[in-house]
N, C-alpha and C positions, 0 to 999 in steps of 0.2 A: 859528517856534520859540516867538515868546512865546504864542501862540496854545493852541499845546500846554500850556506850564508852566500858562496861565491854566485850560485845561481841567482841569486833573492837581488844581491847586490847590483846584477847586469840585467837584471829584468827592470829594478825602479832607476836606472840609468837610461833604457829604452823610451821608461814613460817619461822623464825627465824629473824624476823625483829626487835629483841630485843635481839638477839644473844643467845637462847636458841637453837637453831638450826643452822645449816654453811650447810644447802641445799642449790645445784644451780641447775639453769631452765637451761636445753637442750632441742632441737626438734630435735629428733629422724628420723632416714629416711625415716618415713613413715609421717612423719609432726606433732607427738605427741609430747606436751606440757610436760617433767619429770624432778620429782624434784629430785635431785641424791645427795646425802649426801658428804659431805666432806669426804675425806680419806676413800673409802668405802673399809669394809674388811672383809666382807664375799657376797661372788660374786656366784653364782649359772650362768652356762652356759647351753641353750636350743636347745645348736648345736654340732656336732664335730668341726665343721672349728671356729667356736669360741673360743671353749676350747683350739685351736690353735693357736691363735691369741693373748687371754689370754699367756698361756704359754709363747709365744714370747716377749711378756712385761714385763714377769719376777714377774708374778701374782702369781707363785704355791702355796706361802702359803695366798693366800687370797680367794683362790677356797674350798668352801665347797661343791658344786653339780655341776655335769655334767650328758650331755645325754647320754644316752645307745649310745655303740657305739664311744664313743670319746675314742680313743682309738691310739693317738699321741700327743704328745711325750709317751713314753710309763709309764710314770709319772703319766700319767693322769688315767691307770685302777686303781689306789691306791682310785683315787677321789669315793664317793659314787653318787649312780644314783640315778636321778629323775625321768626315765622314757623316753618312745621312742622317737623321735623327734617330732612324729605327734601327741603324745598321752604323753605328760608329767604328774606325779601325783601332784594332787592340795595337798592332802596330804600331799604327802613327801616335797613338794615343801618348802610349810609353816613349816613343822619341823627343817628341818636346820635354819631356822632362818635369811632369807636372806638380807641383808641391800640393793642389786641393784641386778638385773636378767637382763639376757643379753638373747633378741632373736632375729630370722631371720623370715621375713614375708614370706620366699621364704619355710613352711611349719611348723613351730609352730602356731598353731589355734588360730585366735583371741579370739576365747571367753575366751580361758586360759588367754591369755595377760590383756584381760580386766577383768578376773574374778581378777587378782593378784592384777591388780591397783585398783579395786575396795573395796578390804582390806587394802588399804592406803602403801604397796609395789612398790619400783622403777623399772620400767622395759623400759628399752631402746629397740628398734627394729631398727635392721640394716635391709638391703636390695639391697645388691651390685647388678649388671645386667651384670657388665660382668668387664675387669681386672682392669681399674681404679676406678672403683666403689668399686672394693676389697681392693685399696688402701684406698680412702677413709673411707670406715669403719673401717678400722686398725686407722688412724690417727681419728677417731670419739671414738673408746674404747679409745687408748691412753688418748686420753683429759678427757674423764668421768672417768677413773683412777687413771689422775694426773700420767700418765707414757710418758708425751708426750715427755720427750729425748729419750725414748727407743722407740716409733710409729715411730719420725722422724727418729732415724737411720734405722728399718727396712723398711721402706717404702723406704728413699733415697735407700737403697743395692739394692729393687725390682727395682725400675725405671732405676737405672744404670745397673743391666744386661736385662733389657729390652731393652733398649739405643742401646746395645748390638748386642740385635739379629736384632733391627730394621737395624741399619747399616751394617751389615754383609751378609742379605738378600735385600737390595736396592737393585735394577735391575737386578734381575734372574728373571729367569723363573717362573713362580708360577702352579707347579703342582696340579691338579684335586685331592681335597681328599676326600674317603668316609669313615667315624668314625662309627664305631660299637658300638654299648653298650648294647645291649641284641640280642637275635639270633631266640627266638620263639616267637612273629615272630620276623622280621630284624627290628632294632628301630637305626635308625640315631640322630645327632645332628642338631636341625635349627636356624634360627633367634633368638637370643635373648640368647642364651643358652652360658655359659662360653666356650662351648670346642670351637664353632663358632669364637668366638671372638680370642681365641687363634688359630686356624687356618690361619686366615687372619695374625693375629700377626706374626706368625712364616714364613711370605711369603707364603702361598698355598691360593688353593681358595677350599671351601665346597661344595660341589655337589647339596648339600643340603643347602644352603647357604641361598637362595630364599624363603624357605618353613617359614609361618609364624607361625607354630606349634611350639614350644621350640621342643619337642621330636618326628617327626615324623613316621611313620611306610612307609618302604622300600620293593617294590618288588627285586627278582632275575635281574625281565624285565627292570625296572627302572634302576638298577644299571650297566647292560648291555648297554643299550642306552647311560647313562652319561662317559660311559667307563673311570672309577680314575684312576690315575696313580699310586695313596699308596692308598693300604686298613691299618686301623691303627684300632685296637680289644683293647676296654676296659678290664679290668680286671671287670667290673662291679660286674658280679653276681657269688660268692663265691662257685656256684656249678660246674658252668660251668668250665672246662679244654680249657682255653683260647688258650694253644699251639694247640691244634687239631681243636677247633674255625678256626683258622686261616690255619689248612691244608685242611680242607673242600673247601675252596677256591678254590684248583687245581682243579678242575673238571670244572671250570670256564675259560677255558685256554687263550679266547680271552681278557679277561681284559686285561690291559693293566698292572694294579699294580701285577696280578699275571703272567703274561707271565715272566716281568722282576725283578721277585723274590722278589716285594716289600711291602709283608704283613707282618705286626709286630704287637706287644703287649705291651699296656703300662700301665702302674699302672694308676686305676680308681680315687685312693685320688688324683694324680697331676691333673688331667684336670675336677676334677669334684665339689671339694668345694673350697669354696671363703676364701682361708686361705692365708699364705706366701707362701707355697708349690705352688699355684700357679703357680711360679714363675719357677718351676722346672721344673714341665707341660709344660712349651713355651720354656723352653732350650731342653726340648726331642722331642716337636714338631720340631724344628725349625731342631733341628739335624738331623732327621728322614727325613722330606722333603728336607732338603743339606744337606747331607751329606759331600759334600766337605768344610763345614766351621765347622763341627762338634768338631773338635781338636780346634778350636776359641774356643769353647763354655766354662762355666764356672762346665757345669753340664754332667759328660762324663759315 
């Protein structure tokens, strides 16, 4: 019997139910159970759009790791890396020394996630799906950092120029769009995918809209038949020379987006991770397909 009470006694000493500890229980957006320390202050990031989210809360000096590639605000090349987004090192991970890690089930590896938890390390997993889900997660780090006046006022700034572009695009037209993000072969936006959502957001409809693939692959043929009104080219992939991307197009003369001059290029960061930027992404959408409310807009 005493055996027991002495066990019972060092177990609610762990959880800090004798105030040796000031851990509190979050479920995470993937529905895990983590216990997350009071005032945590050494924070390890498993994403760039995190690392940016971070940042926006006014975490920088509580970031000891970040992912290869986080690489905004530019504050953040200073941070040391842990490793790729899809391939983070358990090694490095564990030497900085991390009190909470912060991932995204939208490509950090479970079994990392669970290897870290399973050496008694806090690790939170977000998992937005498309723009208020991106809120959300911002207002979910806020709270597990104890930064939730700084989540609430970025979050409120997101909503009000979203607010924004929703009223300013009410009853137009909604032009046909097809979104580029790689070229060999032609890889569109579908269901489920952030740029998707910010299309509709910004007044347009996705050509591609329908297709239950997040990333699907696009004929010439296909794209002919849907005839877009705007072709809109990712900056996606760092090799490719997006402006000549988008001159390739002429030879396509029937489109409809290329007849009337309306193929453009936009930075891959705004419409492609679940960060604040975001937000910037649906002010150059929004622009780009009306232009006639453009000078409204907050992002020129």
């Amino acid at each position: 019997m005493g055996r027991i009470c002495l066990k019972a006694l060092l177990f609610s000493l762990l959880l800090g139910g004798i105030g040796l500890s000031a851990d509190r229980i979050f479920v995470d957006e993937v529905g895990r159970r983590v216990l997350v320390p009071e005032h945590p202050s050494r924070i390890i990031s498993l994403s760039p759009s995190i690392t940016e989210i971070l940042f926006s809360l006014g975490l920088e000096e509580q970031i000891v790791g970040v992912s290869n590639h986080s690489d905004f605000p530019p504050q953040a090349l200073a941070k040391p890396r842990v490793g790729s987004y899809i391939n983070p090192s358990v090694e490095r991970t564990i030497s900085l020394n991390p009190d909470l890690i912060l991932a995204t089930a939208a490509g950090n590896p479970r079994e990392f996630v669970e290897r870290m938890e399973s050496l008694g390390l806090s690790v939170y997993t977000v998992f937005p799906k498309d723009f208020d889900g991106i809120l959300r997660s911002i207002s979910h780090i806020a709270s597990i950092t104890e930064r939730e006046h700084w989540g609430g006022r970025v979050v409120r700034e997101m909503m009000k120029r979203k607010q924004r572009i929703l009223q300013l695009t009410r009853g137009r037209n909604k032009p046909k769009v097809f979104l580029q993000i790689a070229t060999a072969p032609i890889v569109t936006v579908g269901k489920g995918s952030f740029a998707n959502d910010l299309i509709s957001l910004a007044g347009g409809q996705n050509i591609a809209g329908g297709e239950t693939a997040k990333y699907p692959r696009y004929s010439i043929e296909e794209i002919l038949i849907k005839a877009p009104d705007v072709i809109i080219i990712t900056s996606m992939d760092p090799k490719a020379d997006s402006q000549k991307l988008a001159e390739r197009w002429n030879q396509w003369k029937t489109i409809p987006a290329v007849k009337q001059g309306r193929v453009f290029v936009i930075d891959s960061d705004l419409v492609d991770l679940p960060s604040p930027r975001i937000i910037d992404g649906l002010e150059a959408f929004a622009g780009i397909l009306h232009p006639e409310v453009k000078g409204m807009l907050r992002n020129r």
